[in-house]
Structure formats: C-alpha cells, structure tokens
CHARMM internal coordinates of N, CA and C (Angstrom, degrees):
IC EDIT
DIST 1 N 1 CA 1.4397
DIST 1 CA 1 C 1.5275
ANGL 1 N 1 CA 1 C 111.74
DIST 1 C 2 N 1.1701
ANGL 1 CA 1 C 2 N 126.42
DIHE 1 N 1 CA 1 C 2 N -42.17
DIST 2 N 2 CA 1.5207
ANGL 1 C 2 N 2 CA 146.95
DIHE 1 CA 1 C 2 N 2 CA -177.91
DIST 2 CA 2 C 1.9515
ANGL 2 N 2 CA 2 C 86.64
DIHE 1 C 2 N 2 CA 2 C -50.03
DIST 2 C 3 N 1.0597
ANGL 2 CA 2 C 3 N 108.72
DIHE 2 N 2 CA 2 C 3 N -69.63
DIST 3 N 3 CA 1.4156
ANGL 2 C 3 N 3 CA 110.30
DIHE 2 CA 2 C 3 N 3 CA -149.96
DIST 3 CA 3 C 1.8031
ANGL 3 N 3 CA 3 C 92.67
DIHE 2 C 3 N 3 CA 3 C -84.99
DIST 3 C 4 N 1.3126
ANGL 3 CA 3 C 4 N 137.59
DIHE 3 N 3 CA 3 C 4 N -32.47
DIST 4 N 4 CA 1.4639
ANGL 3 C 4 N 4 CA 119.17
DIHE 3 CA 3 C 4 N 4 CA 177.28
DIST 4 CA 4 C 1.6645
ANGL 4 N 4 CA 4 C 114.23
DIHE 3 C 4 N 4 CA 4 C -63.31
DIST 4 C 5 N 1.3561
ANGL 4 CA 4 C 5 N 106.68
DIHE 4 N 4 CA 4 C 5 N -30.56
DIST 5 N 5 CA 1.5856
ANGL 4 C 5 N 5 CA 92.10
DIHE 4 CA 4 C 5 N 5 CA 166.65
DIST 5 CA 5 C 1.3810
ANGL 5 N 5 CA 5 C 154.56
DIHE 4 C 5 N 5 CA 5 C -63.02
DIST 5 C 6 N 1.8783
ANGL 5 CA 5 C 6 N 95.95
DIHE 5 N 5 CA 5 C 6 N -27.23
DIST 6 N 6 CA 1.3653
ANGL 5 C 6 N 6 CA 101.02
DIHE 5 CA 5 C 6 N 6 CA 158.87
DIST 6 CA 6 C 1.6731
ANGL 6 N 6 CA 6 C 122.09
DIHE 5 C 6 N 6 CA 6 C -73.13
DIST 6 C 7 N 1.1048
ANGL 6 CA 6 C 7 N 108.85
DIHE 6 N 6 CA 6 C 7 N -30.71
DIST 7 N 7 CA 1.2158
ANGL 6 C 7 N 7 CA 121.23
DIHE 6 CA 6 C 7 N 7 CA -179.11
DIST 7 CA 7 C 1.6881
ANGL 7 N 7 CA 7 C 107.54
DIHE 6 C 7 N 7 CA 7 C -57.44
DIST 7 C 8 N 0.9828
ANGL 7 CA 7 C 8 N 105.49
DIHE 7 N 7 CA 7 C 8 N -60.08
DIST 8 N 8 CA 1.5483
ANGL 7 C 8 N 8 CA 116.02
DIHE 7 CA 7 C 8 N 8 CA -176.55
DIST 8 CA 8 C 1.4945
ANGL 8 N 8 CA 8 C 105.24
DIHE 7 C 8 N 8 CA 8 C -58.90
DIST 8 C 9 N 0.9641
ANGL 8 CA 8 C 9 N 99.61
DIHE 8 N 8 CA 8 C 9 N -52.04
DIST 9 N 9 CA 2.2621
ANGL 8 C 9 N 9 CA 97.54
DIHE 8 CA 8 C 9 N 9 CA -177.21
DIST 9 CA 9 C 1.4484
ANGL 9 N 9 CA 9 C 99.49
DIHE 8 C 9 N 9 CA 9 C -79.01
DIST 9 C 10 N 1.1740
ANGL 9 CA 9 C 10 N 124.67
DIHE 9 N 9 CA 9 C 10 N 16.26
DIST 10 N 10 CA 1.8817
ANGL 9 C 10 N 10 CA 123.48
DIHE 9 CA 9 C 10 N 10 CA 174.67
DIST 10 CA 10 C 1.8407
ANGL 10 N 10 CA 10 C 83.79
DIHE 9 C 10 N 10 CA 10 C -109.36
DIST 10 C 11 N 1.1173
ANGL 10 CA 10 C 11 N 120.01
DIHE 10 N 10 CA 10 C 11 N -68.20
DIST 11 N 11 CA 1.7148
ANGL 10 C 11 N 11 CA 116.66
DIHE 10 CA 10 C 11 N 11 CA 161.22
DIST 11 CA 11 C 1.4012
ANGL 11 N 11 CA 11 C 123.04
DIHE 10 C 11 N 11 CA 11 C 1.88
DIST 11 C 12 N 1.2871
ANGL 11 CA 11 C 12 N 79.04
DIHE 11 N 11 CA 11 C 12 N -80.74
DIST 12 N 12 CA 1.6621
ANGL 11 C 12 N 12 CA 107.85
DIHE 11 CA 11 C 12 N 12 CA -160.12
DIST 12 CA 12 C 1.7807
ANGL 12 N 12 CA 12 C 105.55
DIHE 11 C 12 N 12 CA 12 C -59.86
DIST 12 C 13 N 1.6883
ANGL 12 CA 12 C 13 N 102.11
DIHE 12 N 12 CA 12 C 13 N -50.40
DIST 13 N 13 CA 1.4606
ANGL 12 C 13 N 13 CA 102.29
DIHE 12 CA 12 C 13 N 13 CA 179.36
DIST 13 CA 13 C 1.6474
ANGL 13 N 13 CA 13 C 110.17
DIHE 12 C 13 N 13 CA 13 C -63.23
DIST 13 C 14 N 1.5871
ANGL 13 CA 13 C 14 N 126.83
DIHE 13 N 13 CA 13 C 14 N -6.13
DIST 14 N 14 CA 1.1617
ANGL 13 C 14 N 14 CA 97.62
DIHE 13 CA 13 C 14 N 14 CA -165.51
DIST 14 CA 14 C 2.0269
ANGL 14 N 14 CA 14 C 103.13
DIHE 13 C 14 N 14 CA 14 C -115.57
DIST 14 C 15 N 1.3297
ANGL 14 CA 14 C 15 N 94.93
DIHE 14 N 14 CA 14 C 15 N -9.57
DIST 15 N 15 CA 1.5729
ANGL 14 C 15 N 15 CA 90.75
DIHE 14 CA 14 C 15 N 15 CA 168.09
DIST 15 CA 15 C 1.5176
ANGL 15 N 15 CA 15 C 124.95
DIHE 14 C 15 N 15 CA 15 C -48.43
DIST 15 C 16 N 1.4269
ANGL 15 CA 15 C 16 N 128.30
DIHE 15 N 15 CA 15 C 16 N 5.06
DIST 16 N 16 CA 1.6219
ANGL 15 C 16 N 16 CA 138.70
DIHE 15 CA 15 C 16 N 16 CA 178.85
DIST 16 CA 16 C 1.7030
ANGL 16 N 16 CA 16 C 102.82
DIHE 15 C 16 N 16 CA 16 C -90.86
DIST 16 C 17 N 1.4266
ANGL 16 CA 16 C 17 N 106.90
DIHE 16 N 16 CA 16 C 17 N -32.78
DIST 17 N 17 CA 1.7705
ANGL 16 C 17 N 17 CA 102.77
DIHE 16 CA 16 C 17 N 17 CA 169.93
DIST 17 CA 17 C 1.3921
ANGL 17 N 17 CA 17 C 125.21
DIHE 16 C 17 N 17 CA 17 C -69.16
DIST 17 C 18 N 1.1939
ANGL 17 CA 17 C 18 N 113.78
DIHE 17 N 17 CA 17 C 18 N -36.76
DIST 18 N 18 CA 1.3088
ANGL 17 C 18 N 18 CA 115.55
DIHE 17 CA 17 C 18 N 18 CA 164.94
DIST 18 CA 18 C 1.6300
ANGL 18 N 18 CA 18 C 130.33
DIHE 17 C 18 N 18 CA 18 C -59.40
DIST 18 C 19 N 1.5730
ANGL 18 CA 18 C 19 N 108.26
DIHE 18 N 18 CA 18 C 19 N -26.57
DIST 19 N 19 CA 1.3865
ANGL 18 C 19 N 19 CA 119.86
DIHE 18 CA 18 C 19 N 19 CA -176.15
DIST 19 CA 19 C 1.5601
ANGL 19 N 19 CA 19 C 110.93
DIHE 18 C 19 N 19 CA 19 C -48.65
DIST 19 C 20 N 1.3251
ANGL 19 CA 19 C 20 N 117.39
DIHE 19 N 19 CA 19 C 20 N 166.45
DIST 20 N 20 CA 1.6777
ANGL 19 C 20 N 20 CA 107.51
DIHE 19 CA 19 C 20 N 20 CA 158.91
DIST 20 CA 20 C 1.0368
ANGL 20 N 20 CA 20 C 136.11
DIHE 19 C 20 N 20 CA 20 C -110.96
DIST 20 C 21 N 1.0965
ANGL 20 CA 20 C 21 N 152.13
DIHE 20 N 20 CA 20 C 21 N -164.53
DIST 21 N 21 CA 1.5864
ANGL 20 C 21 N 21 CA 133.80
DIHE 20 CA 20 C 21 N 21 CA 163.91
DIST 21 CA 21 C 1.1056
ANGL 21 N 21 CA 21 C 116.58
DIHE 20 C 21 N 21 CA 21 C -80.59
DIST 21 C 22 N 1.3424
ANGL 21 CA 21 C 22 N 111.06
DIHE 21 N 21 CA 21 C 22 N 160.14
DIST 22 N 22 CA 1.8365
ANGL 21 C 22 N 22 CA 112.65
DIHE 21 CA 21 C 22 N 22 CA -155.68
DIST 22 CA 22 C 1.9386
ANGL 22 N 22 CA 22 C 71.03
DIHE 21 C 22 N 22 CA 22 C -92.15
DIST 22 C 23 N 1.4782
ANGL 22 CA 22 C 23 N 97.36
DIHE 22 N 22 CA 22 C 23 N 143.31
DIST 23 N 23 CA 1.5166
ANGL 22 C 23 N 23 CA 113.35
DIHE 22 CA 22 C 23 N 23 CA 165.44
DIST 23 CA 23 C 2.0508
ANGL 23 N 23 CA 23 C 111.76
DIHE 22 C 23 N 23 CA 23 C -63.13
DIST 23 C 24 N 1.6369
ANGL 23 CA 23 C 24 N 96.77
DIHE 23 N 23 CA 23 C 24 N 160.77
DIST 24 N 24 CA 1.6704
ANGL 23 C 24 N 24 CA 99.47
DIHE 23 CA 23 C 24 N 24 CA 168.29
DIST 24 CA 24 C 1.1451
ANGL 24 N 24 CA 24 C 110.55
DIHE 23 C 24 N 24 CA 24 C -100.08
DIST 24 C 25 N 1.3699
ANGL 24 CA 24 C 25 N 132.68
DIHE 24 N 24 CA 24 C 25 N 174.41
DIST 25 N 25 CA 1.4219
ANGL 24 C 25 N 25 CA 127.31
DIHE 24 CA 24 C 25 N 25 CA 150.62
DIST 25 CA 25 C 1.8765
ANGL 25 N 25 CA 25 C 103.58
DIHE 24 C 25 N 25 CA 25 C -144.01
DIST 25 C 26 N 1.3351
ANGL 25 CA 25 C 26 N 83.80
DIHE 25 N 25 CA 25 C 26 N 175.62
DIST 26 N 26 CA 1.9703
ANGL 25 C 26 N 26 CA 81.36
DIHE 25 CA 25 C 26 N 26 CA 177.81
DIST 26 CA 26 C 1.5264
ANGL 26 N 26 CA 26 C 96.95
DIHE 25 C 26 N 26 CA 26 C -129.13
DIST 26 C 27 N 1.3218
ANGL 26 CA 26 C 27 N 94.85
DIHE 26 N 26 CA 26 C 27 N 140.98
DIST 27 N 27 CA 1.7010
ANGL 26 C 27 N 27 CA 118.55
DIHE 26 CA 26 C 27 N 27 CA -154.94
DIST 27 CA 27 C 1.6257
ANGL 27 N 27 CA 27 C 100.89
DIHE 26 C 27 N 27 CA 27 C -104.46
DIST 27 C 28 N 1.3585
ANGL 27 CA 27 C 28 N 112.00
DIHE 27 N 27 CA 27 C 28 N 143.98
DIST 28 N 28 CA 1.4475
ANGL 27 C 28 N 28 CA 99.79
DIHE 27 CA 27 C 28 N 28 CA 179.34
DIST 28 CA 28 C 1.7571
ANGL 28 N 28 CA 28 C 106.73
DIHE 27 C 28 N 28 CA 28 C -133.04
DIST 28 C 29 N 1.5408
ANGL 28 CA 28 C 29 N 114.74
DIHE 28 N 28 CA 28 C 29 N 128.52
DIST 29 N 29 CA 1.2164
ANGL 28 C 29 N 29 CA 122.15
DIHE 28 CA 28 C 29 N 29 CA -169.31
DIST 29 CA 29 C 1.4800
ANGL 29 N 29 CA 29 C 114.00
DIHE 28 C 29 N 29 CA 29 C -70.44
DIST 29 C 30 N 1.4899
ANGL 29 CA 29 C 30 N 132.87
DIHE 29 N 29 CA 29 C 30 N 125.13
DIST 30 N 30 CA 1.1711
ANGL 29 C 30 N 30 CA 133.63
DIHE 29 CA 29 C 30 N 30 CA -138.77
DIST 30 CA 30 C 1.7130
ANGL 30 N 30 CA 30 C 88.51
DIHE 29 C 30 N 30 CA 30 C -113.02
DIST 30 C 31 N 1.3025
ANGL 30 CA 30 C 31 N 125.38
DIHE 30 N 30 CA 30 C 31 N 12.04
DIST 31 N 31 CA 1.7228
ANGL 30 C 31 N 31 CA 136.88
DIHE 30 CA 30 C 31 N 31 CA 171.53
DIST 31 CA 31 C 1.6300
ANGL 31 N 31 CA 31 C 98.84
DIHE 30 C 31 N 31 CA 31 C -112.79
DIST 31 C 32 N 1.3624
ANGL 31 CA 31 C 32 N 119.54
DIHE 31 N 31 CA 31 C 32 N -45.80
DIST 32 N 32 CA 1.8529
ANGL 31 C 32 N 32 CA 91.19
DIHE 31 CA 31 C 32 N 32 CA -171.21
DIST 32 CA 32 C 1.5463
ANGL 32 N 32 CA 32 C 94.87
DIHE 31 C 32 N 32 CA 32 C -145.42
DIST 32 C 33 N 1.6266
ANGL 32 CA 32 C 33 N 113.36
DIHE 32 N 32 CA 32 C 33 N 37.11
DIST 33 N 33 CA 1.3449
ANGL 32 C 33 N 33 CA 107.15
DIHE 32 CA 32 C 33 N 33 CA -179.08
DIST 33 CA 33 C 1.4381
ANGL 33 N 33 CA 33 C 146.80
DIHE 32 C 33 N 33 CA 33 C 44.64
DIST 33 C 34 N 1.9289
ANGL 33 CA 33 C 34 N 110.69
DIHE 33 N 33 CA 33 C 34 N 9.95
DIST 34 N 34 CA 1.4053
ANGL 33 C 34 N 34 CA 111.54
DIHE 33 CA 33 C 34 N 34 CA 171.40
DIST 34 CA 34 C 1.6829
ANGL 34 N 34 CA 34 C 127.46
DIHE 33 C 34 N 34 CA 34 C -57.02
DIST 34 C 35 N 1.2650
ANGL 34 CA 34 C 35 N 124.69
DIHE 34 N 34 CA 34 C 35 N -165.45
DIST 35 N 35 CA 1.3463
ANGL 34 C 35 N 35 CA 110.11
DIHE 34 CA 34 C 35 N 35 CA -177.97
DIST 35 CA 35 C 1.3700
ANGL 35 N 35 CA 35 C 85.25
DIHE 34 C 35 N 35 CA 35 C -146.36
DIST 35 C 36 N 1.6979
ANGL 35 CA 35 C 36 N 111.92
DIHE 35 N 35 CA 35 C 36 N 152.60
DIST 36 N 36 CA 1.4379
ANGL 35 C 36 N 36 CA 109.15
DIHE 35 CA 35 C 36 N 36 CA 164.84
DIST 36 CA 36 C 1.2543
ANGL 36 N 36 CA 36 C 91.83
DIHE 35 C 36 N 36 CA 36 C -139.81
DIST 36 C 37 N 1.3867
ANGL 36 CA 36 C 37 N 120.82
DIHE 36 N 36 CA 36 C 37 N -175.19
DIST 37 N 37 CA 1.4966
ANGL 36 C 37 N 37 CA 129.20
DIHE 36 CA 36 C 37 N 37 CA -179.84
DIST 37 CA 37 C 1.9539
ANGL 37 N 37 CA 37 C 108.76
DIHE 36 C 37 N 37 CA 37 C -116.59
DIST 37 C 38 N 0.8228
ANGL 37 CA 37 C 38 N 144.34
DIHE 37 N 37 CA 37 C 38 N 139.22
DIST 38 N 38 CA 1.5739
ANGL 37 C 38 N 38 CA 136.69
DIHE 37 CA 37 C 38 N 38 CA -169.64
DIST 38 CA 38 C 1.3862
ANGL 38 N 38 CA 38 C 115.75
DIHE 37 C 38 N 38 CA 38 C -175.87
DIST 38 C 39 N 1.2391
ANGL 38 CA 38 C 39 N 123.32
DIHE 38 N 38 CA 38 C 39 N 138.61
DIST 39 N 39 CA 1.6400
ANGL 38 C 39 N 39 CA 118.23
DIHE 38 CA 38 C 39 N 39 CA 172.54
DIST 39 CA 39 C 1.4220
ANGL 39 N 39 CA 39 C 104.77
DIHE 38 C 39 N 39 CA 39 C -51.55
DIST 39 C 40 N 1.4058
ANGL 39 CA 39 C 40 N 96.83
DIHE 39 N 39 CA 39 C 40 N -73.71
DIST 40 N 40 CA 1.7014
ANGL 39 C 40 N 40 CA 105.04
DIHE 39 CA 39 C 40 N 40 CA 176.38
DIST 40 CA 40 C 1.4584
ANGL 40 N 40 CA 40 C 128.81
DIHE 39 C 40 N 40 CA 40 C -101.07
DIST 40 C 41 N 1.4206
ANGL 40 CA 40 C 41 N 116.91
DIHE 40 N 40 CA 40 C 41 N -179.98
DIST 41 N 41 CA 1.4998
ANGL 40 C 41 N 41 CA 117.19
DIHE 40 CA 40 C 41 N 41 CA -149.37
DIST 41 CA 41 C 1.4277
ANGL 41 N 41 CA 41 C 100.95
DIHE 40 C 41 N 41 CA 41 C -65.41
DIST 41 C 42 N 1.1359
ANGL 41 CA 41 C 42 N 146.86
DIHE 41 N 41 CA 41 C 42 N 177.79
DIST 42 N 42 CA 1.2361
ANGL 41 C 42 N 42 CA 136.77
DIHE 41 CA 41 C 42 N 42 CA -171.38
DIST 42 CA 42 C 1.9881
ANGL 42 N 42 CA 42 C 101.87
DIHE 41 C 42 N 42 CA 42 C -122.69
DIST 42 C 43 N 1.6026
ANGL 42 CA 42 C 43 N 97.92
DIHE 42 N 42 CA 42 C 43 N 1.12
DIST 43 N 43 CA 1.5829
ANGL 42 C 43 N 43 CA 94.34
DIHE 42 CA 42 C 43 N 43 CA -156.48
DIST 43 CA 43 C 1.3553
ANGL 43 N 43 CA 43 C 101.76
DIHE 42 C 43 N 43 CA 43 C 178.43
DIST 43 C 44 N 1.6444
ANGL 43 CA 43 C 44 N 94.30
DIHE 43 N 43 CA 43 C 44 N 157.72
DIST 44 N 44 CA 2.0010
ANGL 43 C 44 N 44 CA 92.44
DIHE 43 CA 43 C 44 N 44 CA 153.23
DIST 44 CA 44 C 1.6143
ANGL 44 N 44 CA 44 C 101.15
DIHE 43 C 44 N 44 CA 44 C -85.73
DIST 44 C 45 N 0.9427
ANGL 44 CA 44 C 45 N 135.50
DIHE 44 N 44 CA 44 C 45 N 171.80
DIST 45 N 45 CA 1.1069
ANGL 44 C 45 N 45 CA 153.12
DIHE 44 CA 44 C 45 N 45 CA -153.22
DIST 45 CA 45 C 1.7228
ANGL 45 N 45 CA 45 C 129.86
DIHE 44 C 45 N 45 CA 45 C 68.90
DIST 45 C 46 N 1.1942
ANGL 45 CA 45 C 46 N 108.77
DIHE 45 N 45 CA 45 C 46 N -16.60
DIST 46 N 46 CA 1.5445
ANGL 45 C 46 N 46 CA 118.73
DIHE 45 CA 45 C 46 N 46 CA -166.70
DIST 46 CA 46 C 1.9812
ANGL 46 N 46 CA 46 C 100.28
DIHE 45 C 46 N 46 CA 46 C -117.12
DIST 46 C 47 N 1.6030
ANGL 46 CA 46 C 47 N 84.83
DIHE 46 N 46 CA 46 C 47 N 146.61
DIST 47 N 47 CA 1.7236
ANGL 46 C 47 N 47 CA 103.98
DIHE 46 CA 46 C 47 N 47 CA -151.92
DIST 47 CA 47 C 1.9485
ANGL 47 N 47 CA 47 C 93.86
DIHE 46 C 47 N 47 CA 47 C -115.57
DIST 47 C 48 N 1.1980
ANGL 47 CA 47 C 48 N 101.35
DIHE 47 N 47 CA 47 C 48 N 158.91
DIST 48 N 48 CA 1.4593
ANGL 47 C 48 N 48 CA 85.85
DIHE 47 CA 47 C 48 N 48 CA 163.45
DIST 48 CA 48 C 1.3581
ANGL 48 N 48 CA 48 C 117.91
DIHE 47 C 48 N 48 CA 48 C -107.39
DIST 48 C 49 N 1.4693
ANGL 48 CA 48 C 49 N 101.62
DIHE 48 N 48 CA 48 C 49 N 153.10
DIST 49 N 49 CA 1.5936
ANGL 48 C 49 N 49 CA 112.11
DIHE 48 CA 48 C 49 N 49 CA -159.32
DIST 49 CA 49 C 1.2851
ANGL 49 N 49 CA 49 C 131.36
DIHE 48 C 49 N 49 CA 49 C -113.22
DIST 49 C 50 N 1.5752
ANGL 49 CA 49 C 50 N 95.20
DIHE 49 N 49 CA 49 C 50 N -20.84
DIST 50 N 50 CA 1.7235
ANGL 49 C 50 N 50 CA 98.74
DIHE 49 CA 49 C 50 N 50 CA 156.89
DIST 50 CA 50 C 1.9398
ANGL 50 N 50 CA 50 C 83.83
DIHE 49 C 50 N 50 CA 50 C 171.74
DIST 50 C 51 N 1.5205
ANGL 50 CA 50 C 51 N 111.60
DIHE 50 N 50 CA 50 C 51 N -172.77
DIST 51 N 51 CA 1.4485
ANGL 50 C 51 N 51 CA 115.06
DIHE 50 CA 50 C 51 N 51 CA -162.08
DIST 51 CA 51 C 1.2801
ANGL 51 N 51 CA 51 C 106.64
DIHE 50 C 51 N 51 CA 51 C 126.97
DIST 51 C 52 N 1.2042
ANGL 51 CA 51 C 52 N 126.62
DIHE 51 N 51 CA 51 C 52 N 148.62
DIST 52 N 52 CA 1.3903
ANGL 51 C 52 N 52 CA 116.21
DIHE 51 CA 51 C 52 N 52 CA 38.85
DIST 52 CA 52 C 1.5916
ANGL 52 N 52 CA 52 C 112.45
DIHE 51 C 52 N 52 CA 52 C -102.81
DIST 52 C 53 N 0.9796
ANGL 52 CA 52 C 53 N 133.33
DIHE 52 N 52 CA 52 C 53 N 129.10
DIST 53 N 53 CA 1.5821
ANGL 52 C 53 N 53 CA 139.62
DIHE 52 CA 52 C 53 N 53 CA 162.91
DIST 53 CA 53 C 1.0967
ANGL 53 N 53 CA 53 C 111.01
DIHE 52 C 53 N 53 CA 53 C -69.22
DIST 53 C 54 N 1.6010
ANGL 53 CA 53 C 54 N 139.47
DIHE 53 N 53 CA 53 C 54 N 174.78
DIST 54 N 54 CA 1.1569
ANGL 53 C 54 N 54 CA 164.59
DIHE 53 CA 53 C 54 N 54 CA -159.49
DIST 54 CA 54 C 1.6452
ANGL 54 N 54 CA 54 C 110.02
DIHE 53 C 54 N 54 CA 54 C -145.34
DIST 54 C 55 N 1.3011
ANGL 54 CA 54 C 55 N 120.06
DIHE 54 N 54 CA 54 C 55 N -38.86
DIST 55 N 55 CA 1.3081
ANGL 54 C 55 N 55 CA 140.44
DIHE 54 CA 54 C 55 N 55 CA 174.29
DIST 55 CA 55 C 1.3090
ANGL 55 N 55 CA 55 C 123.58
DIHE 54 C 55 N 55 CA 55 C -124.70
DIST 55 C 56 N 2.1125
ANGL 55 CA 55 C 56 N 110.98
DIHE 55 N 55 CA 55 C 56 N 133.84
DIST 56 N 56 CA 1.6005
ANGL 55 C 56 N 56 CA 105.71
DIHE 55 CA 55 C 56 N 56 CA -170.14
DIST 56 CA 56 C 1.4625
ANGL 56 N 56 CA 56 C 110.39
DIHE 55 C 56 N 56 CA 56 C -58.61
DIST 56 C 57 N 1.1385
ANGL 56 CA 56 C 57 N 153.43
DIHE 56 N 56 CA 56 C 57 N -5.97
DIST 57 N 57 CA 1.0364
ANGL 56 C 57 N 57 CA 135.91
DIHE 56 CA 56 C 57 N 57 CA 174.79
DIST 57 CA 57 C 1.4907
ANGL 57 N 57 CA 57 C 113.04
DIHE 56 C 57 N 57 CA 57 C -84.50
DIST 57 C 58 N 1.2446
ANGL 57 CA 57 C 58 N 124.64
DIHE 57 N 57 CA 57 C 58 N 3.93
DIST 58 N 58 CA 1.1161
ANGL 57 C 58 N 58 CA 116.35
DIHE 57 CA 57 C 58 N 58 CA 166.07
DIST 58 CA 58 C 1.9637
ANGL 58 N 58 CA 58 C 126.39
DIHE 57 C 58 N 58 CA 58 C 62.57
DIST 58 C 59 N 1.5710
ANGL 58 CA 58 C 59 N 94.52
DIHE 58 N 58 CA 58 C 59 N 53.80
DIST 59 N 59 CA 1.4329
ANGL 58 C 59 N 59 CA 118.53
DIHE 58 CA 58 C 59 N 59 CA -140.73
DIST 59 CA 59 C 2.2746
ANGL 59 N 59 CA 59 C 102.86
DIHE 58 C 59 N 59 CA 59 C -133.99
DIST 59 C 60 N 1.3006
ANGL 59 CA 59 C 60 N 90.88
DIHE 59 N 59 CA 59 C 60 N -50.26
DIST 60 N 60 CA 1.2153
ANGL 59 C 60 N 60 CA 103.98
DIHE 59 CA 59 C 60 N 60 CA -173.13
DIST 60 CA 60 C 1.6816
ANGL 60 N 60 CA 60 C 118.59
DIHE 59 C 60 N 60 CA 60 C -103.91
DIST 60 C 61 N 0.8173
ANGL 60 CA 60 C 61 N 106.53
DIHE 60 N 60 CA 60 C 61 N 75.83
DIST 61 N 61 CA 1.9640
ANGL 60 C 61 N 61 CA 118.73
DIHE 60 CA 60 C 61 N 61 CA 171.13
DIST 61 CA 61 C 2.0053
ANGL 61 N 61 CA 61 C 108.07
DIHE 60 C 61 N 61 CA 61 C -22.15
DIST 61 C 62 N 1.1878
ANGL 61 CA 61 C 62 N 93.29
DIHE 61 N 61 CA 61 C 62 N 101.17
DIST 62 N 62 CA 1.6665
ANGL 61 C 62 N 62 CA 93.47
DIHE 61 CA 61 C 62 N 62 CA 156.19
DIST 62 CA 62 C 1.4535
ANGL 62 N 62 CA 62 C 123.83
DIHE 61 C 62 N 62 CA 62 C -38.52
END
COOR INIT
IC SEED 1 N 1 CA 1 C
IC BUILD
C-alpha cells in the first residue's frame, strides 16, 4: 500500500500530458453575421460555422 500510492498520484498527475488540445472553431453572429474564432461559444446568439481548427486564427483544418 505504502508504495501503490505514490505510484498512483505520479499516474494520475500525469494523464493531462497525454490530453490534446481542445479544437477552434469560427462562430458566426446570428444578429449581424460577424465571425470570430473561439474554443467555445462566445454567447447566445452565435452558431457554429465551420471547424474544427488546430490554430486560434482559425486557419489550419484539424
């Protein structure tokens, strides 16, 4: 028991490196049609508009 605990909380802390990056998308305002780029929605009013990106500029296709 002594020794599975460090082990396990050395585990546990490192399953966040493996994760990936949360994707972008570009959002489109459903009042005057601008576009922004954002992980998440920016609002009520805004739809998603295409994505997934790789980069905030909303440039590079996953």
């Amino acid at each position: 028991m002594k020794i599975r605990l460090p082990l396990l909380c050395f585990a546990m802390a490192a399953l966040p490196a493996w994760a990936g990056n949360a994707a972008w998308y570009r959002w489109e305002s459903r009042i005057d049609g601008r576009l922004v780029c954002a992980q998440t929605s920016p609002g009520e009013g805004w739809h998603r508009f295409s994505g997934p990106y790789r980069d905030a500029q909303c440039r590079l296709a996953r």
